[in-house]
C-alpha positions in Angstrom: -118.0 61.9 -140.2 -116.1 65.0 -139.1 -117.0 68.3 -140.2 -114.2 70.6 -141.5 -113.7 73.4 -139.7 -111.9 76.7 -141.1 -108.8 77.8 -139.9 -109.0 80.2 -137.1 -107.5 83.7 -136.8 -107.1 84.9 -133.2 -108.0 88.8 -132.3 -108.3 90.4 -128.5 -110.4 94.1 -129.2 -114.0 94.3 -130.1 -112.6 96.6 -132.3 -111.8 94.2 -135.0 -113.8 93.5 -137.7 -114.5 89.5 -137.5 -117.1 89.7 -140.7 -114.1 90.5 -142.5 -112.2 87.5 -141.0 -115.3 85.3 -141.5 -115.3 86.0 -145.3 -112.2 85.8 -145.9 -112.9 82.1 -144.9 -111.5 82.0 -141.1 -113.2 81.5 -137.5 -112.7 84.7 -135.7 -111.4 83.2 -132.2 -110.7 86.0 -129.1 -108.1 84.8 -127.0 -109.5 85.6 -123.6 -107.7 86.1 -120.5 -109.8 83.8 -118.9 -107.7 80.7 -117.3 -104.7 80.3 -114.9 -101.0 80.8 -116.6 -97.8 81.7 -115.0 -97.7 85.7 -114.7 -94.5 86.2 -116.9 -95.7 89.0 -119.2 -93.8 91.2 -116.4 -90.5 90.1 -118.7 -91.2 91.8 -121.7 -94.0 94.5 -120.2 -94.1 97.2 -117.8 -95.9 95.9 -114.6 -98.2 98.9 -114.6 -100.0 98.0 -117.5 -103.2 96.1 -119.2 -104.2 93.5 -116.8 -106.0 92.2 -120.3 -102.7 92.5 -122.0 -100.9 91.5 -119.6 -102.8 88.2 -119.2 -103.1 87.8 -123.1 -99.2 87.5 -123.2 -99.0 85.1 -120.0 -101.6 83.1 -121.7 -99.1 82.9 -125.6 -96.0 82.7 -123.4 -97.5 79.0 -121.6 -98.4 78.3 -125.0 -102.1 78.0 -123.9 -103.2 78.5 -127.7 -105.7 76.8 -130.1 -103.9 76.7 -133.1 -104.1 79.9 -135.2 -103.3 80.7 -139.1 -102.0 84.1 -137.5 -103.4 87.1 -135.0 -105.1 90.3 -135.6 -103.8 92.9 -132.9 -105.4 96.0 -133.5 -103.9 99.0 -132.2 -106.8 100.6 -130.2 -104.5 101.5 -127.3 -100.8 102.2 -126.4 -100.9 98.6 -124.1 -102.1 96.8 -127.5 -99.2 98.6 -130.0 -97.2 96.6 -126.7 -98.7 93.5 -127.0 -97.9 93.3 -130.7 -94.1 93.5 -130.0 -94.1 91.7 -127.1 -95.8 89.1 -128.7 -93.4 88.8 -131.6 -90.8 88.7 -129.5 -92.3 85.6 -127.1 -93.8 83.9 -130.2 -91.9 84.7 -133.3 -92.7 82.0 -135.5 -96.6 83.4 -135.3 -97.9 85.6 -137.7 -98.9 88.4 -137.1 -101.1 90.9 -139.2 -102.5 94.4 -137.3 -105.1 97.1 -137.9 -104.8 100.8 -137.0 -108.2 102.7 -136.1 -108.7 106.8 -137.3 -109.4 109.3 -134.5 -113.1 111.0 -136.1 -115.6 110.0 -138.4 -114.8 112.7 -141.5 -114.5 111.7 -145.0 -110.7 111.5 -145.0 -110.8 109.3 -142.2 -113.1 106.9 -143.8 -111.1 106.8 -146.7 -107.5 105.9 -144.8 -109.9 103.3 -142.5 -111.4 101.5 -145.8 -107.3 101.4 -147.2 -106.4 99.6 -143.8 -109.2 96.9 -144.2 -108.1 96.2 -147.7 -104.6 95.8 -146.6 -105.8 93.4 -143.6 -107.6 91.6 -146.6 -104.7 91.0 -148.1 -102.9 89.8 -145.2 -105.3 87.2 -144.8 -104.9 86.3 -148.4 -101.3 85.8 -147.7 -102.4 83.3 -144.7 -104.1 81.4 -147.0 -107.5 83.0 -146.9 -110.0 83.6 -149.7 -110.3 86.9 -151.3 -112.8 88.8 -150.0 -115.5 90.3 -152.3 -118.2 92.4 -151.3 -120.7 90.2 -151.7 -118.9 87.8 -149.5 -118.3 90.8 -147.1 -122.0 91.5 -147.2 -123.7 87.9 -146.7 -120.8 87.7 -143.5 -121.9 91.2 -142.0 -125.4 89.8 -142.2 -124.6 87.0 -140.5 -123.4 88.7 -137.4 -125.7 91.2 -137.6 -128.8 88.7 -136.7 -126.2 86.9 -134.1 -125.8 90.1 -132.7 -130.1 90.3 -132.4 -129.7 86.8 -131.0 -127.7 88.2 -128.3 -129.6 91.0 -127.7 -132.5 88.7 -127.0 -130.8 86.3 -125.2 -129.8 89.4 -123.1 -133.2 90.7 -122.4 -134.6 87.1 -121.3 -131.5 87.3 -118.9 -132.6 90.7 -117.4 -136.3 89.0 -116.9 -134.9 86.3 -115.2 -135.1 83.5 -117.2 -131.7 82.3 -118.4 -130.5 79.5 -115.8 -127.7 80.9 -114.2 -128.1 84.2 -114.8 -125.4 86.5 -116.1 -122.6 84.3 -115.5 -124.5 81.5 -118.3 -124.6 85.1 -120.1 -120.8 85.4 -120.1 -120.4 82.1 -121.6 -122.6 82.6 -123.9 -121.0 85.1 -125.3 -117.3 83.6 -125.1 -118.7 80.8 -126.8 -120.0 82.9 -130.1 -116.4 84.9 -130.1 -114.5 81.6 -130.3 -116.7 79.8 -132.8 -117.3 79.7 -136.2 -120.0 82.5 -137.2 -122.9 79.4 -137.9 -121.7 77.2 -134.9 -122.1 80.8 -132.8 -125.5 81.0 -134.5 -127.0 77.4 -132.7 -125.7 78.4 -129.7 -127.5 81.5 -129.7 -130.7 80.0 -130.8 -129.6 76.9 -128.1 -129.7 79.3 -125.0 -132.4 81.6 -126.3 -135.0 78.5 -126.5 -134.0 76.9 -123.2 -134.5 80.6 -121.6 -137.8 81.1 -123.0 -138.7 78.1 -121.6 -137.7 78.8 -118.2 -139.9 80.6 -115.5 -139.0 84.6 -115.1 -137.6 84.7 -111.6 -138.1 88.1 -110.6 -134.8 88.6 -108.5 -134.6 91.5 -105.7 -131.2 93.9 -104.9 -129.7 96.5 -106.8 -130.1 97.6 -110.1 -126.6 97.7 -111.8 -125.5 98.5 -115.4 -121.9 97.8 -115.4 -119.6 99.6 -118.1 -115.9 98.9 -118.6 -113.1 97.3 -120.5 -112.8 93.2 -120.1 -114.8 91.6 -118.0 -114.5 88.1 -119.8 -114.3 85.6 -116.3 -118.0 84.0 -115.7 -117.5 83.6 -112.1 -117.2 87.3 -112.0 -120.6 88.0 -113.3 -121.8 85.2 -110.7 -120.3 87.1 -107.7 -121.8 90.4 -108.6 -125.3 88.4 -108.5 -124.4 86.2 -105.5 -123.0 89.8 -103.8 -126.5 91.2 -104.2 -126.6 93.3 -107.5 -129.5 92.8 -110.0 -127.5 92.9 -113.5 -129.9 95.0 -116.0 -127.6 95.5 -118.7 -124.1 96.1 -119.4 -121.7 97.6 -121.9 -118.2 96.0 -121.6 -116.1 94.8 -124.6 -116.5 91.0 -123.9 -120.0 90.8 -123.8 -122.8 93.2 -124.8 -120.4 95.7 -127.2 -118.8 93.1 -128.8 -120.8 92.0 -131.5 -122.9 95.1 -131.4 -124.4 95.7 -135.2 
């Protein structure tokens, strides 16, 4: 028998808030630019932009897309407000819902950030979501709060050397939870995390890196900083250890 699975909703920033997604009863699915598409986003953007952008429209314009109730494009940078109109104008039967971020932390700011999730909310409503109620808000914040300690354990077992294939297994790991539905994510987390503590720590030699940046989504790229003689011992990029941070 087949399971039914919810509709998904694809995003591209760490910046959006999947829990909200989740309980409004959709799979949060980031649409990666991980594969091999035609480089065509050079119609409709500047050249000298966003690799990550760029890629992300290459990727809608082959129509290399699961399919989606609508995308969440929020507007964290000037390449992303592009993408949004790029995007509409490649692909404009899609919907399209986005989500503006303030600039500080202050009372006011927390007010207008709390009115743009509620009208996000409703957007998913419109899509054919569920409403979303705190207590459904709560229960799915929980849920990616102990998926997010999953990873951070899975991560750790990585540094000590005992996550076959090192960080590259890490990598799809963690593109695996960000295209999944929040319990599926969940068992794959617990799936790695028991076959690592399994394993024998392999105590690996070379440098000691902790790599910081943007997107850095591509497996094979994690493998080829191991294979080129770093020792990964942590990291804080967007596609892997900030993503789901709690």
């Amino acid at each position: 028998m087949s399971i039914e699975r919810p509709p998904k909703v694809g995003f591209f920033c760490a910046y959006t808030p999947i829990p909200l997604l989740d309980a409004a009863g959709f799979s949060p699915h980031r649409l990666l630019p991980v594969g091999d598409w035609p480089e065509e986003a050079g119609a409709l953007l500047h050249e000298n932009l966003c690799p990550h952008v760029k890629r992300a429209l290459d990727r809608a314009i082959a129509g290399d897309l699961p399919e989606l109730a609508g995308i969440v494009v929020v507007q964290s940078c000037d390449a992303m407000r592009r993408l949004e109109e790029a995007w509409q104008k490649a692909r404009p039967e899609d919907r399209i819902g986005n989500l503006d971020l303030p600039l500080s932390a202050d009372e006011r700011s927390v007010a207008w950030m709390a009115s743009e999730l509620e009208r996000l909310a409703a957007t998913l409503l419109k899509w054919g979501g569920r409403p979303v109620t705190d207590e459904a808000l709560r229960a799915s914040m929980g849920r990616y709060a102990e998926l997010s300690a999953e990873l951070s354990r899975l991560t750790s077992l990585c540094v000590e050397g005992r996550l076959p294939g090192g960080w590259g297994s890490l990598q799809e790991a963690h593109n695996k939870v960000v295209s999944s539905p929040v319990g599926e994510a969940a068992a794959e987390a617990a799936r790695c995390i028991a076959q690592a503590e399994l394993a024998p720590a392999i105590q690996a030699s070379g440098a000691p890196l902790f790599v910081l940046g943007n997107v850095l989504a591509d497996p094979q790229a994690w493998a080829l900083i191991e294979a080129s003689g770093g020792r990964m011992v942590g990291d804080d990029v967007c596609t892997s250890g900030r993503q789901l941070m709690a």
